[in-house]
N, C-alpha and C positions, 0 to 999 in steps of 0.2 A: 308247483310253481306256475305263477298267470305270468304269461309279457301281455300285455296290451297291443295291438297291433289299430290302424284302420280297415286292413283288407278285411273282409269276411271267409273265415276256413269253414271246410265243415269235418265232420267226426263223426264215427263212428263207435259205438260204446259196447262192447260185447258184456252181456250180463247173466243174472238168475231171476229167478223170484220163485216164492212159492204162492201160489192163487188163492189161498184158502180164506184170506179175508178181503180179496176184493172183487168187486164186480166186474171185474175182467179186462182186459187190457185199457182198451177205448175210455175216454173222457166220458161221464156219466150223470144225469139231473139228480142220483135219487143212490149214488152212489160213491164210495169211494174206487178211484180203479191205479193200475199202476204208473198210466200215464197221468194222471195229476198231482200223482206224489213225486214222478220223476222230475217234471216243469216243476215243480213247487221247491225242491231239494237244488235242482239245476241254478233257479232263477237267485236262488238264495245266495250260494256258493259263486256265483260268477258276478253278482252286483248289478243283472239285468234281466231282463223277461228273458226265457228261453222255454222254446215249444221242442220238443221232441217227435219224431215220427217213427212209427215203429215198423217192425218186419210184418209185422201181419196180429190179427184182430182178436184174440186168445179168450175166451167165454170165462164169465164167473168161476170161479171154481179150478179153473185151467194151470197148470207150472209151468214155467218152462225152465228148463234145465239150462238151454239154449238162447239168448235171443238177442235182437239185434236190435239200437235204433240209433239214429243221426240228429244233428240238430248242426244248424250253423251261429257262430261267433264271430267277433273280431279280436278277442285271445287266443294267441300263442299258448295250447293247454301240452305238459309233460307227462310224464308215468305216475308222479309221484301224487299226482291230483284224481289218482284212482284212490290211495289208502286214504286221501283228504275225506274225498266222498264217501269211502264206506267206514267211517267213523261218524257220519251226518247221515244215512240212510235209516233206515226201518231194517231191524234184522229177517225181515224176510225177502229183502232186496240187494246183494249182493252185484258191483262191479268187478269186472275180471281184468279186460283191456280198455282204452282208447287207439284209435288210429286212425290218421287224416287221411282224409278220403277227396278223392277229385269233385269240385262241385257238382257234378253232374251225378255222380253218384245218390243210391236214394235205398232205403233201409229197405223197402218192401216192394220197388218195380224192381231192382236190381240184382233181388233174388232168384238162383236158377234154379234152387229146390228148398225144399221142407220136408224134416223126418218128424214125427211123433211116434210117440209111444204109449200102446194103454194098459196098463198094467192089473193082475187081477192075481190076488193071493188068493190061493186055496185052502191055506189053512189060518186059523184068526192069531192074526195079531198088533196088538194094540201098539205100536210102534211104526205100522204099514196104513194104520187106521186110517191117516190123510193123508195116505201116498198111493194108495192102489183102492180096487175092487174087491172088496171080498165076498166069492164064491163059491160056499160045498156044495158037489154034486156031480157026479158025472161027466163028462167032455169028450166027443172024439175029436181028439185034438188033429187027426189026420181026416176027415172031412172038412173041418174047418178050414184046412190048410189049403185042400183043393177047392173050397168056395174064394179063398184069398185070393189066389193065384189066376181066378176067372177073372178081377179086379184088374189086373195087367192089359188083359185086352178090352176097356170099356173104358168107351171116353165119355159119355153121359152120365153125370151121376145124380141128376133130377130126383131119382129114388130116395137118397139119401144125401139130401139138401132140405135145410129148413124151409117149410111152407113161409112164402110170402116173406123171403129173404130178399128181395131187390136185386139177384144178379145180375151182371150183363148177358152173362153166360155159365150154362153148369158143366163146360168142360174141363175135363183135368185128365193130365196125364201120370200116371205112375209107373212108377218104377222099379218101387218095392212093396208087399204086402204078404206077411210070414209072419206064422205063429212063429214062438220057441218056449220049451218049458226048459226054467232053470228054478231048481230045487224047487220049490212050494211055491213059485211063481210061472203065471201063462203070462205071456209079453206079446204082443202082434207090434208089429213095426210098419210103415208104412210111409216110402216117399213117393211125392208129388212136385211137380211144377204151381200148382196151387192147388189150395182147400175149400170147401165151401163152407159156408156158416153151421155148424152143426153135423158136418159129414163124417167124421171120423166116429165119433161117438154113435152116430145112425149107422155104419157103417159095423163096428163092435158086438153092437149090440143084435142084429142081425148073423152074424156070424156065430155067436154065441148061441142062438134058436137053431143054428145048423148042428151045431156039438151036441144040443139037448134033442137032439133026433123031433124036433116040433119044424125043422124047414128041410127039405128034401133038396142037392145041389139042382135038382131040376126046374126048383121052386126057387131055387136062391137066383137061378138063371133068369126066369121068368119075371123075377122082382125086377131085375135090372132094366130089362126089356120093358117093361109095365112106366118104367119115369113117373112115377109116381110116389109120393110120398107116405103115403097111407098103406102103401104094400109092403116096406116092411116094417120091421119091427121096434121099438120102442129104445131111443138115446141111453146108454149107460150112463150112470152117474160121473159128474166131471172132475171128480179128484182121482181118477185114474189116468186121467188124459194128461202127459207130458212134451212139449215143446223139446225135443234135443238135437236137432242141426237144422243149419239154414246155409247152404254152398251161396257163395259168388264168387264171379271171376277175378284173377290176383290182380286184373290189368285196374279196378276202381280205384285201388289203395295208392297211397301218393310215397310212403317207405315200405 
């Protein structure tokens, strides 16, 4: 159900998507991505241009299980204009909630953390095919664990930031970074206050040469130290990499 209003609200939309046919969150010359399918579905549905902003900038190939973005109106928008939308959406773009949020509030400075997850099956199956990694071979999965846990105390991650990404700055702090193996799946999980373009997957995939005994933790040290991009090791593929929390504080939301 729309009322109409003059004032301008704004909103927040908690949703999904799965990545696998777009070129990745952000609006794109040369692609389709999820942010112009959501303006395009939004703008339709509400009878007027509507932009969206999202939590943060999700690469080709990327899910999120998670994610958040805002956009402002001057409709009074209800619950019932979630099943509206996801009867008008792309099945691989699912809404979950709305809720009005204080104008000041914002989808991506307002966040106070991010969890991803990348996921890597061990053993093949075609059902995991575009939702994980799949790789047989070997793993200590408890070196891995202790190169993760060095990740906690390092706030430059230069090393594993994409060359020639535009940062202001490549510091992040984290909070979480831990393998777990559950049945025929290795999962690392890892939160941050923010991400860098490419870091998580640089970051994977590096930790994975530690399991395959080719990076030594003294070497996985030395990478970090080095701020350099070239030292470690080569981005995992991005249909393992999943979007599943984004924390903000309860005082944004207006019910």
């Amino acid at each position: 159900m729309l009322i109409f209003l003059l004032l301008l609200h704004r909103y927040f939309i908690e949703l999904s998507f799965v990545g696998t046919k777009y070129s990745g969150w952000q609006l794109q010359h040369n692609g389709i991505s999820v942010q112009q399918t959501l303006n395009e579905k939004l703008s339709l549905k509400l009878g007027r241009k509507v932009e969206v902003t999202g939590a943060g900038r999700t690469d080709a190939g990327v899910h999120a299980e998670f994610f958040v973005v805002h956009f402002d109106t001057n409709v009074e928008i209800e619950q019932d204009f979630i099943a509206e939308m996801n009867n008008f959406l792309p099945n691989d773009i699912v809404f979950h909630c709305i809720r009005k949020v204080k104008p000041d509030a914002h989808a991506r400075f307002s966040a106070i953390s991010r969890t991803y997850q990348y996921r890597i099956s061990t053993k093949k199956n075609p059902f995991l095919y575009e939702f994980s990694h799949y790789y047989y071979g070997k793993l200590d999965l408890e070196k891995m664990n202790i190169a993760a846990k060095i990740l906690l105390s390092v706030s430059d991650f230069t090393s594993f930031s994409k060359l020639h990404g535009n940062n202001k700055t490549n510091i992040c702090k984290l909070t979480k970074s831990e393998w777990k193996k559950q049945g025929d799946m290795l999962i690392f999980t890892i939160t941050a206050d923010r991400f860098l373009r490419n870091m998580v997957r640089a970051i994977v995939g590096t930790l994975l040469d530690v399991g395959k005994g080719k990076i030594s933790i003294e070497q996985f040290k030395n990478i970090i130290d080095g701020k350099n991009r070239s030292l470690a090791s080569s981005s995992v593929i991005a249909k393992g990499l999943f979007l599943t929390g984004i924390e903000y504080d309860s005082e944004i939301y207006e019910e």
